[in-house]
Each structure stands twice: as C-alpha cells, then as structure tokens.
TORMI-432176 format. One line per field, with one value per residue (C-alpha): x, y, z; residue in one letter. Coordinates in pm, 1 decimal, m for minus. Example, Ala and Ser with C-alpha at 12.3 -4.5 7.8 and 13.67 -1.06 7.14 Angstrom:
BEGIN
u: 1230.0:1367.0
v: m450.0:m106.0
w: 780.0:714.0
resn: a:s
***
This chain:
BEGIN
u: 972.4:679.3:879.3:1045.7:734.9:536.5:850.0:779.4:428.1:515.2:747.3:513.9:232.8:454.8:537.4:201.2:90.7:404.4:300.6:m55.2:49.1:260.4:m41.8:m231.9:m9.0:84.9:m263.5:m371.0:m72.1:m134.5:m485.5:m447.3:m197.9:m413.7:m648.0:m409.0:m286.3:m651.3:m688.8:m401.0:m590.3:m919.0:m699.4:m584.4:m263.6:m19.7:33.4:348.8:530.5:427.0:103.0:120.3:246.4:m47.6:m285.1:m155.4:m215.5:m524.9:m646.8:m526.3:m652.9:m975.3:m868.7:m923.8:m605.9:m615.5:m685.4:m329.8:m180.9:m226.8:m131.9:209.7:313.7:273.6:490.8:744.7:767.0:819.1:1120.6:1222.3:1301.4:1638.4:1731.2:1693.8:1530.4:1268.6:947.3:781.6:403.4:398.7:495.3:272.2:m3.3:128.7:52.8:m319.6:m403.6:m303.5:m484.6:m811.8:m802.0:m687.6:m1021.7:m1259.8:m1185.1:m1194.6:m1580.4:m1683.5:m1501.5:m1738.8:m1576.3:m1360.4:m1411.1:m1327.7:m948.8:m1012.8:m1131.3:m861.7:m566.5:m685.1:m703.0:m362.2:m261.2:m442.2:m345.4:58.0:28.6:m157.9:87.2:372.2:133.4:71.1:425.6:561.5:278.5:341.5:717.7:769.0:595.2:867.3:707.3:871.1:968.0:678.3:752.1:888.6:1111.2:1276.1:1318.0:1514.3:1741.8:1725.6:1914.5:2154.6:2302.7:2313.5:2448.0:2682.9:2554.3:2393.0:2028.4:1989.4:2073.3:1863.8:1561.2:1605.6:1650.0:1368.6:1126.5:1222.1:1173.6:846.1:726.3:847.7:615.6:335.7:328.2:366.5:28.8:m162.3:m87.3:m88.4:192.8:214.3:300.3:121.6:405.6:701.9:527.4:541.0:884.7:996.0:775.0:748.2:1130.6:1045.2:707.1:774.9:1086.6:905.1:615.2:879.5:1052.1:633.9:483.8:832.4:767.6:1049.8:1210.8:1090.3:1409.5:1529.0:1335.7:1063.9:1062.8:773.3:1016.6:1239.5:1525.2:1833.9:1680.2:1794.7:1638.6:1733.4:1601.5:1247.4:1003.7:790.7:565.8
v: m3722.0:m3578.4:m3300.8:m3219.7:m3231.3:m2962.5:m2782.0:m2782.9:m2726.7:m2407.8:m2305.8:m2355.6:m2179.6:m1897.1:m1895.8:m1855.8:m1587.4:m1407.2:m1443.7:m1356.8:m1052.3:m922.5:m965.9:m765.9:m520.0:m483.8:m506.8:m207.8:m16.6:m27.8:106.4:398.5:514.0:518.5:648.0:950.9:1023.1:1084.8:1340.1:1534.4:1551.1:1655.4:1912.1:2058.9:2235.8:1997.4:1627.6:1417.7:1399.5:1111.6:1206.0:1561.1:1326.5:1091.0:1416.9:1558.7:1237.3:1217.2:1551.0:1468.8:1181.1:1210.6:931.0:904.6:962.9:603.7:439.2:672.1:563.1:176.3:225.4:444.4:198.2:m64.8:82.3:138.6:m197.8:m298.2:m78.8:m317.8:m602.8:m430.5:m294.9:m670.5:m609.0:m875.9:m787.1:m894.1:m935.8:m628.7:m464.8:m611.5:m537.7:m180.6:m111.7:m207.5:m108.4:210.5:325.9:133.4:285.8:623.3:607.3:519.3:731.2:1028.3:912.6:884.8:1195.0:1530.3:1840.6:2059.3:2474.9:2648.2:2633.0:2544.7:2196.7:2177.5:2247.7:1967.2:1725.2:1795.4:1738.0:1393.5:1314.4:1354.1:1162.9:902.5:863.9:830.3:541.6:386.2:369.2:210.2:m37.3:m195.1:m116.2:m289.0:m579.5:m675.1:m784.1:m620.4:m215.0:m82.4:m16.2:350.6:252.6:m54.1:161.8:405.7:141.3:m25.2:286.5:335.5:m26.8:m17.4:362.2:381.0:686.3:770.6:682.9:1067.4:1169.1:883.7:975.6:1358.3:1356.3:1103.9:1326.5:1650.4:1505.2:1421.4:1661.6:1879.3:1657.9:1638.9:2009.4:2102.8:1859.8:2025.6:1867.7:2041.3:2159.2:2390.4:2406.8:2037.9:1917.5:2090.8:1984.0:1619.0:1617.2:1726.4:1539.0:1185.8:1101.2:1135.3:1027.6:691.2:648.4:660.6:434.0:176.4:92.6:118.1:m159.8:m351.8:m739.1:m976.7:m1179.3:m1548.4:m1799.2:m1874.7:m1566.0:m1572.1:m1679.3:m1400.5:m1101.2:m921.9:m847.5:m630.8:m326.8:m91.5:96.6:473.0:414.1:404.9:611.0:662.1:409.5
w: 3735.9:3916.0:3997.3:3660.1:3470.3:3737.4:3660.6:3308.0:3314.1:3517.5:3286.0:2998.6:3155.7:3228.1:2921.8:2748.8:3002.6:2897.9:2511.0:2604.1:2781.1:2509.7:2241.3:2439.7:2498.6:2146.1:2003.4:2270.5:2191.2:1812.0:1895.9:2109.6:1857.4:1615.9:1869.2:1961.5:1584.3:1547.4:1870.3:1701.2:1371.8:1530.1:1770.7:1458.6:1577.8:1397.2:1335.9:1392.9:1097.0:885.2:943.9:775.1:481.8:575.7:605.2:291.9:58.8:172.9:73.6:m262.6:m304.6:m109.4:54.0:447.6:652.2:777.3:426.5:320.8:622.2:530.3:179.1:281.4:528.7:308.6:66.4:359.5:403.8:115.8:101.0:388.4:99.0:m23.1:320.0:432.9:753.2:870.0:1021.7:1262.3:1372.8:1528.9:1195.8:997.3:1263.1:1282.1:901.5:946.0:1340.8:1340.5:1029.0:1108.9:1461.0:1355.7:1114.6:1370.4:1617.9:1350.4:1306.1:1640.9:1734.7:1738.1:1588.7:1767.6:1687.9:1974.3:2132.7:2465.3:2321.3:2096.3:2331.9:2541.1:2248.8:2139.2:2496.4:2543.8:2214.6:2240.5:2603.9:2468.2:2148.5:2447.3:2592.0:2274.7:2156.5:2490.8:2503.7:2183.0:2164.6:2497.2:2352.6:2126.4:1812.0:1601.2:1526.1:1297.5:903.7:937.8:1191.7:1016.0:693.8:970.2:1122.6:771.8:628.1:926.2:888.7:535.3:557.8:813.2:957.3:1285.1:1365.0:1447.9:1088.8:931.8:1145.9:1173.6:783.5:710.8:901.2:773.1:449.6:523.0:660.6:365.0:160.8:400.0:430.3:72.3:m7.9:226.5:545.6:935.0:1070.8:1353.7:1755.7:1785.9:1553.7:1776.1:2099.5:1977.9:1860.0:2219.8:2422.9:2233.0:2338.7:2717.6:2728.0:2544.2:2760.0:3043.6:2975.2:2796.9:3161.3:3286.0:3045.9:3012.4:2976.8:3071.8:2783.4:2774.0:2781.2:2403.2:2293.2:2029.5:1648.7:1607.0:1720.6:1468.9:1752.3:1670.6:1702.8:1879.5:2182.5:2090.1:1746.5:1821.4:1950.1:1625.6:1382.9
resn: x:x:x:x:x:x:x:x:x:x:x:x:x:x:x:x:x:x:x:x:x:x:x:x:x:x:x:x:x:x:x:x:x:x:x:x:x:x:x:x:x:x:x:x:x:x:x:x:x:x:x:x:x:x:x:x:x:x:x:x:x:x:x:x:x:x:x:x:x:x:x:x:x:x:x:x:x:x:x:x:x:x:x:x:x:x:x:x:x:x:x:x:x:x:x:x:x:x:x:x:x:x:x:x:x:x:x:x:x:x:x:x:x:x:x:x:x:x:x:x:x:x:x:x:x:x:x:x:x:x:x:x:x:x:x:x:x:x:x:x:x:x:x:x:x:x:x:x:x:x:x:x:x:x:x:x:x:x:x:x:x:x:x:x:x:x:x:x:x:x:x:x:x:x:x:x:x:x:x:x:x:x:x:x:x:x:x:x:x:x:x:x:x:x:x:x:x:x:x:x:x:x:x:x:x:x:x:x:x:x:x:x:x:x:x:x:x:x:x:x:x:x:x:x:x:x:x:x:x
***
C-alpha cells in the first residue's frame, strides 16, 4: 500500500511539474512572439504575413497593430465554428498574448533610422519568432487561430496543407499590402527561415506527453502544418 501510493504521489507530482512546465512554456512563447512581431515592425524591412494585414488595418483604422491583431484573430476563430475545429488554451491565449506583447514592446522600443540598427532588429526579430513559435508550439495547448482556420480548410477541403497555407498567406499579404502594410526582404527572409528555425527549437523545447494526455489540448494537428500564429 505504502508502496503504491508513493508511486502515485510520484506520478502525480510528475505530472503537475509537467503541466507547470508546459504553461510556462506556452505563456513565454506567446510573449516573445509578440515580442519579435514587434522587432520586425520597428526593423521596418517587412513583416510576416498576417502582420502586413495586421499593419495595414491598423493604419486604417488608427488602430495599434496589436489592438488589429486581437480583433483579426478573433474573427479567425470564430471562423473555427463551421470548420469544427476545437481550440485549445493556447489558442485562446494566442489571440490576446501576442497582440498585448506585440504592443508593449512597440512602446518601450526606441526608433530605429539608420540601417545598421535596423538589419539587426530584423535579424533578432525572425530568430526570436523561430524561438517563440517552438516554445509555445511544443507546449501543446493548442495550434493558434490562423493555424486551425489552415488545417480547418485542409480537412474540410481535401487539399494539401501547402496549398491551404501558401494560398491563405498570399492572400493576405495581398490585402495587407494593398492597405498599406510592409512588405519587403524582411518578409522573404521570414518565409525561408521560419520553417528551419521553428523546427529546430521544436525538438529543443519538446515536453514529453503526460499518460492519458490532456483535456486542455486540441490534438490532431498536425506537425508540418504549423510554424505560424
């Protein structure tokens, strides 16, 4: 008895460590991307692409970038209801973090003029994004709202994850762009780099599954599809 219930309260504490890890990790995650969407709008030399959408709302609106960014992902997810994915905590997290983060950094940031601050920015700010997106990724909590409307599409679709992501982006950065949003060699640097540098740091902050799983992770997803918000 002694024995079986030391057991247990192993297990248990295990457990919780595990959970308490992965909240962390997740919370972090959701913050430095925020963090780094910020370094790339500061850098000026191009945004990822839902941020030129994010970028360009926002000068329409007058809105700040991270108010648009709440609002759009919002709507994303609710796109999620006739796709009939189901979110997690990490994707409800994701539509508030990021934005909230992206904002404060933006108003503790100085301005950059010259380029030899702004190279560096868009640097730290595509290696951070690659950070970001494997810390909170790896935490399994669910895929954020722009990539369950992606895997949302390619179930109810048929067709590849490539197409669905390739031809949700290029939409918006169509939009982004046409509202006023950046787009330049920042945006082509982070559509090479983002694959491999959120690969890597996936396998770097992996956390090992608990037994049984977790009722607050949306699971299904799969790996190749993510790599973006």
């Amino acid at each position: 008895m002694t024995q079986a219930t030391t057991t247990t309260g192993g297990t248990l504490l295990s457990t919780t460590s595990r959970l308490g890890r992965r909240l962390i990790q997740l919370y972090v995650g959701l913050a430095l991307y925020g963090a780094s969407s910020a370094l790339l709008v500061e850098a000026g030399l191009g945004l990822e692409p839902w941020n030129v959408l994010h970028q360009g709302l926002a000068e329409l609106t007058g809105l700040t970038i991270g108010v648009v960014s709440i609002i759009v992902g919002a709507a994303v997810l609710l796109l999620w209801i006739p796709l009939r994915q189901r979110p997690g905590l990490g994707t409800v997290s994701n539509v508030f973090v990021v934005g909230i983060a992206m904002d404060g950094t933006l108003a503790a940031l100085p301005e950059a003029h010259s380029l030899a601050v702004r190279i560096p920015l868009l640097l730290a700010g595509v290696v951070l994004n690659g950070v970001a997106t494997g810390l909170y990724i790896a935490a399994r909590f669910g895929p954020g709202p722009r990539d369950g409307l992606m895997t949302g599409l390619h179930k109810r679709t048929g067709r590849s994850i490539r197409l669905m992501r390739t031809g949700i982006e290029l939409a918006v950065v169509a939009s982004g762009f046409l509202l006023g949003g950046t787009v330049g060699a920042g945006t082509v640097l982070y559509a090479l780099a983002i694959g491999p540098l959120a690969q890597l740091f996936l396998r770097v902050f992996a956390v090992s599954p608990a037994p049984g799983g977790s009722a607050v992770v949306a699971t299904g997803q799969p790996r190749r599809a993510i790599l973006r918000r």
